[in-house]
Every structure is written in structure tokens, then in C-alpha cells.
VOKOL-391213 format. One record per residue (C-alpha): residue in one letter; residue number from 1; x, y, z. Coordinates in steps of 0.05 Angstrom, whole numbers, plus 32768, in hexadecimal, padded with zeros to 4 digits. Example, Ala and Ser with C-alpha at 12.3 -4.5 7.8 and 13.67 -1.06 7.14 Angstrom:
2
ATOM  gugu  gunu     u     v     w
ATOM     a     1  80F6  7FA6  809C
ATOM     s     2  8111  7FEB  808F
end
This chain:
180
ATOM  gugu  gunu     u     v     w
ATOM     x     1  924B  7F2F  800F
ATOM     x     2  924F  7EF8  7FD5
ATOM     x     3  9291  7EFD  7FB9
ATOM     x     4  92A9  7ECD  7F79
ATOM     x     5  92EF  7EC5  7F59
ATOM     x     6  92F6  7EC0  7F0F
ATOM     x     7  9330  7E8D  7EFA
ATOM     x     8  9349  7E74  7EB0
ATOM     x     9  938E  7E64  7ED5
ATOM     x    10  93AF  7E44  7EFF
ATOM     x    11  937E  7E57  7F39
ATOM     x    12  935A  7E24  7F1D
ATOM     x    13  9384  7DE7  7F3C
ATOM     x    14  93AD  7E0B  7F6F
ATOM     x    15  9380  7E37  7F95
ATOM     x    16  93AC  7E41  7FD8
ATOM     x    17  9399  7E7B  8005
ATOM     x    18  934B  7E8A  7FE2
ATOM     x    19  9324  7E6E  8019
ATOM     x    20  92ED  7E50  7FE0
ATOM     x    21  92AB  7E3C  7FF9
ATOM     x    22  929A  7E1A  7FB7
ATOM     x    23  92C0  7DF1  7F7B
ATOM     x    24  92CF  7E16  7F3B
ATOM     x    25  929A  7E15  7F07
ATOM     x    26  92A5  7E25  7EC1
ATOM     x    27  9276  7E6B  7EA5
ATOM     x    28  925F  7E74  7E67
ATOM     x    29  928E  7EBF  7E6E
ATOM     x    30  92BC  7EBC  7E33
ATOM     x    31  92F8  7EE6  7E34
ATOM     x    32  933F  7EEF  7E13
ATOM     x    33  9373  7ECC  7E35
ATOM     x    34  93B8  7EB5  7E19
ATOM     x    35  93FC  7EA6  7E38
ATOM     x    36  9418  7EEE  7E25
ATOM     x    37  9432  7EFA  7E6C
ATOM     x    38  947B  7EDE  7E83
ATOM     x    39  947D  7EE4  7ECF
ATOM     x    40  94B1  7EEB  7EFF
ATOM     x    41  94C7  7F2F  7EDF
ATOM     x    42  94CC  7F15  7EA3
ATOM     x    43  94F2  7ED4  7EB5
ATOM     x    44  94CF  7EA4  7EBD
ATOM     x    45  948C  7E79  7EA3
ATOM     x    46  9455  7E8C  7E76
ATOM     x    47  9418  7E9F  7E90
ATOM     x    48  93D0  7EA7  7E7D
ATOM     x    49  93BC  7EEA  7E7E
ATOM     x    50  937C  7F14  7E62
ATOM     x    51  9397  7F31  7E27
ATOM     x    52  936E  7F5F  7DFB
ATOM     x    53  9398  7F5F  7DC0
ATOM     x    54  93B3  7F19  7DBE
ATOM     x    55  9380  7EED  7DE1
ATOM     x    56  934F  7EB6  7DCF
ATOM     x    57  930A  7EB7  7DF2
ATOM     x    58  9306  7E7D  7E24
ATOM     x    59  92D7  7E6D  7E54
ATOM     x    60  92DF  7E7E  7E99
ATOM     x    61  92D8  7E5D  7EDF
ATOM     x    62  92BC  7E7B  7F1E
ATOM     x    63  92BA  7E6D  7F6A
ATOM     x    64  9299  7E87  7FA3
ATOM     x    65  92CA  7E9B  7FDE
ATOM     x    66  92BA  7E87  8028
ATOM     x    67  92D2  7ED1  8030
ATOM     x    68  9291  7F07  803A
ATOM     x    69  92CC  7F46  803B
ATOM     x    70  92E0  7F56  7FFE
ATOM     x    71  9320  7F7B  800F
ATOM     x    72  9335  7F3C  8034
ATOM     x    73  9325  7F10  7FF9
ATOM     x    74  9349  7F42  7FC5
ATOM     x    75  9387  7F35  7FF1
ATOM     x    76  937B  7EF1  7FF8
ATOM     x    77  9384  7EFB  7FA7
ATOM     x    78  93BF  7F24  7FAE
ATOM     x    79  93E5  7EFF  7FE0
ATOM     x    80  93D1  7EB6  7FAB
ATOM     x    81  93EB  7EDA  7F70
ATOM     x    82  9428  7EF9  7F8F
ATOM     x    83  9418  7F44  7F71
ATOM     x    84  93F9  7F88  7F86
ATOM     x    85  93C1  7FA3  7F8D
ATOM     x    86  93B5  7FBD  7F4B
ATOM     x    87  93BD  7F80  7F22
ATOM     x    88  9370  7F63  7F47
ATOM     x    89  9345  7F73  7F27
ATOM     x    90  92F8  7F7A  7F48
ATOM     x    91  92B8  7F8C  7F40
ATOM     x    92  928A  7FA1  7F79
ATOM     x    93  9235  7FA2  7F6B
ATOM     x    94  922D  7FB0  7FAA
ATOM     x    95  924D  7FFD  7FA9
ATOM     x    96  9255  8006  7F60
ATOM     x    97  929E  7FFB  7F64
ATOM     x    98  92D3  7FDC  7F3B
ATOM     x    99  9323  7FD8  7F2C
ATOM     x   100  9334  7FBA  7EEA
ATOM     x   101  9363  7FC6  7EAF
ATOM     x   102  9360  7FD5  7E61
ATOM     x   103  935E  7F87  7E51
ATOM     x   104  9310  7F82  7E5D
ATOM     x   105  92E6  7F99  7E28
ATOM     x   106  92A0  7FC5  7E47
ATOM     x   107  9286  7F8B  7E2D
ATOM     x   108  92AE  7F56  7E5E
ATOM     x   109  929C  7F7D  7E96
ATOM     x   110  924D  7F85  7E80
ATOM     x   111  9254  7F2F  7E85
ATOM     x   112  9278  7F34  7EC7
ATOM     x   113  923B  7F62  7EE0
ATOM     x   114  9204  7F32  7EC4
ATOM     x   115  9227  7EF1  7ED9
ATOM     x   116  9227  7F0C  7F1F
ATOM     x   117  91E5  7F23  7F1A
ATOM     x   118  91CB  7EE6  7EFF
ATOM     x   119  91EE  7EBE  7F38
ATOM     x   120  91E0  7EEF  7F75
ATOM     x   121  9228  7EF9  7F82
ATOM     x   122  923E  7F41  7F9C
ATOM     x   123  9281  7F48  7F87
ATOM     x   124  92B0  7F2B  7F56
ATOM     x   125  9302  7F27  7F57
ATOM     x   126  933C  7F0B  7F2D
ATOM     x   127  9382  7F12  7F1A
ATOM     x   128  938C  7F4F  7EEA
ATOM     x   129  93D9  7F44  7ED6
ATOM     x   130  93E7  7F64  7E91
ATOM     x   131  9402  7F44  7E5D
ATOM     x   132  944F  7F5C  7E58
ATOM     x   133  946A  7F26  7E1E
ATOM     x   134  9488  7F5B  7DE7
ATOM     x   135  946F  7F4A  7DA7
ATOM     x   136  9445  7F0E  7DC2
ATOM     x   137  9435  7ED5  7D8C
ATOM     x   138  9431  7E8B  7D8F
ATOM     x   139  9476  7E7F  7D6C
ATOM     x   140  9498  7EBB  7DA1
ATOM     x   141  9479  7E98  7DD6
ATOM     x   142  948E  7E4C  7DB9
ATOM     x   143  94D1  7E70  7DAD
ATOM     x   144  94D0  7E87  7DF0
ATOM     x   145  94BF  7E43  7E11
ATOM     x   146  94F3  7E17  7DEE
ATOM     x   147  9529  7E55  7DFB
ATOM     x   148  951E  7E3C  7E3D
ATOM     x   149  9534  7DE6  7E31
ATOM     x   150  9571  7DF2  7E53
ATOM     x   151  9551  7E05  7E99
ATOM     x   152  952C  7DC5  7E9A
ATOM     x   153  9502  7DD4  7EDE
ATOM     x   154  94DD  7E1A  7EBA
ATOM     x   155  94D9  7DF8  7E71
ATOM     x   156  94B2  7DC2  7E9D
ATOM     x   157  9494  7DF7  7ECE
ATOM     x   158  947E  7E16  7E83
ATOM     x   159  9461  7DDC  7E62
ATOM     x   160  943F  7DC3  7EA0
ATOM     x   161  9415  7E0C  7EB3
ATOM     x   162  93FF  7E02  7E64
ATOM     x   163  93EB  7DBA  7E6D
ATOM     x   164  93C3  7DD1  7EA2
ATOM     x   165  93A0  7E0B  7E88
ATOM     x   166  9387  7DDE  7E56
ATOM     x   167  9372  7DA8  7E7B
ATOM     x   168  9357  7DC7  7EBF
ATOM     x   169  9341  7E0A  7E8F
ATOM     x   170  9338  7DEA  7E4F
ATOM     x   171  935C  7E20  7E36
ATOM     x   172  9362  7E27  7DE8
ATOM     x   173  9397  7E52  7DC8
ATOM     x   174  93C1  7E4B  7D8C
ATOM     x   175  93FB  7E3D  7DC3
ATOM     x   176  93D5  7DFC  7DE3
ATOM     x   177  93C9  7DDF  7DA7
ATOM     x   178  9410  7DE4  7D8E
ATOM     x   179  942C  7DD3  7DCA
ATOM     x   180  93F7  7D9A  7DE4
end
């Protein structure tokens, strides 16, 4: 079995645990990302999440995984992104099966399909977290950031993860450009 990952994140420069056979390589998928999702139960850095209500369409990266199991590389996933289950999102051609949450339009998934199609790859996995910033905009979020000075290792831990979505995932959202 062909299996690819889909990355916009930090994935893209820190991919410990995937077992890649391949190098990223940006897709012409556009979806809506933004940094709507504060991790570490709410304490800690911003993160870029797929967010249907409050995300920018961005191009996406993929990367075929040494890994021919696809429950193996779904934990592989799980275990990289320290969550459960739930929040990996997949699609399988193979069986007609698939795990993913209200943040994809019918119409993400339709380009998910055709991109594997189009590249001969058999399944397709990525990290499904849900945005869960409460009343998510860029001055909450910059308000949120700079609330955060005082603990100088996350305010860096912050501004670094955003420097890097923009420069390993040319990321664009009203928050990069205000911040970079």
C-alpha cells in the first residue's frame, strides 16, 4: 500500500517518528489553515490547525511514508503529534474508507481523492486537531501571544513555530504578516 502524509505544519521541518521514504513536496491542494488552536490544554503555543470558519487557503505539502500498513503509519502520526486516535485524520482508496472531521469541505476531500489518484498513492493521513481558540481573530491571537512576554521560552516557542510555518510552509495568514 502507498501511503502519503499531508503537512502545512510543523511536520514539515520536524518529522521524528514518520519513517518518510521521500522529501516533502508542496501540492497544488489549497485548504484553510490558521493558528486558531492553543495546545497543551490550552496552555501553551499557537498552532496551525484546519479551520473551516477562520482559515486562509494555503497550499499543502505531501510525503510518501516508507510505511506499506496504514494502521502502523496512523500511529506513527499519533504517537508524532502526541494525540488520539480521532484527531488523524485518513483516507483509504483502497477500501472506501475514511476518518475526518467537520473542518474539510466535500470539496477538500474530492481534492484529497484526485490528488491521490493522480499520484497512485493508496491512502492518505494527517493531523485533524480542531481549532479550540474561543473567539479566534488575528488581534485575540496577537493579544494572546504578547499576554505571554513574561514566559520568555513559549513567547519564543510562539514566534518561532510561526516563523516556521511561513518559511518551511509559506504559510500566509493575517497573523504572519503582522507578526513577520
Amino acid at each position: 500500500m502507498k501511503i502519503a502524509y499531508f503537512a502545512w505544519g510543523s511536520l514539515l521541518w520536524n518529522n521524528d517518528g514518520l519513517d518518510l521514504l521521500t522529501s516533502w513536496k508542496r501540492t497544488n491542494i489549497k485548504i484553510p489553515l490558521n493558528f486558531s488552536r492553543i495546545s497543551d490544554n490550552k496552555k501553551g503555543r499557537l498552532t496551525l490547525v484546519i479551520d473551516k470558519d477562520n482559515g486562509y487557503l494555503n497550499k499543502i505539502y505531501y510525503a510518501i511514508s516508507n510505511n506499506i500498513n496504514l494502521n502502523i503509519a496512523i500511529d506513527h502520526l499519533k504517537k508524532r503529534e502526541k494525540t488520539v486516535k480521532n484527531f488523524i485524520g485518513y483516507i483509504n482508496l483502497k477500501n472506501n474508507t475514511s476518518r475526518y472531521s467537520n473542518q474539510l469541505s466535500v470539496n477538500d476531500i474530492e481534492l484529497f481523492k484526485k490528488f491521490a489518484n493522480k499520484n497512485k498513492i493508496d491512502a492518505i493521513i494527517w493531523t485533524d486537531l480542531p481549532p479550540n481558540f474561543n473567539n479566534f481573530n488575528t488581534d485575540n491571537a496577537l493579544e494572546y501571544i504578547n499576554s505571554h512576554k513574561k514566559d520568555n521560552i513559549l513567547y519564543k516557542k510562539m514566534i518561532e513555530y510561526i516563523f516556521f510555518c511561513k518559511v518551511y510552509g509559506k504559510i500566509n495568514t493575517p497573523l504572519t504578516k503582522k507578526i513577520l
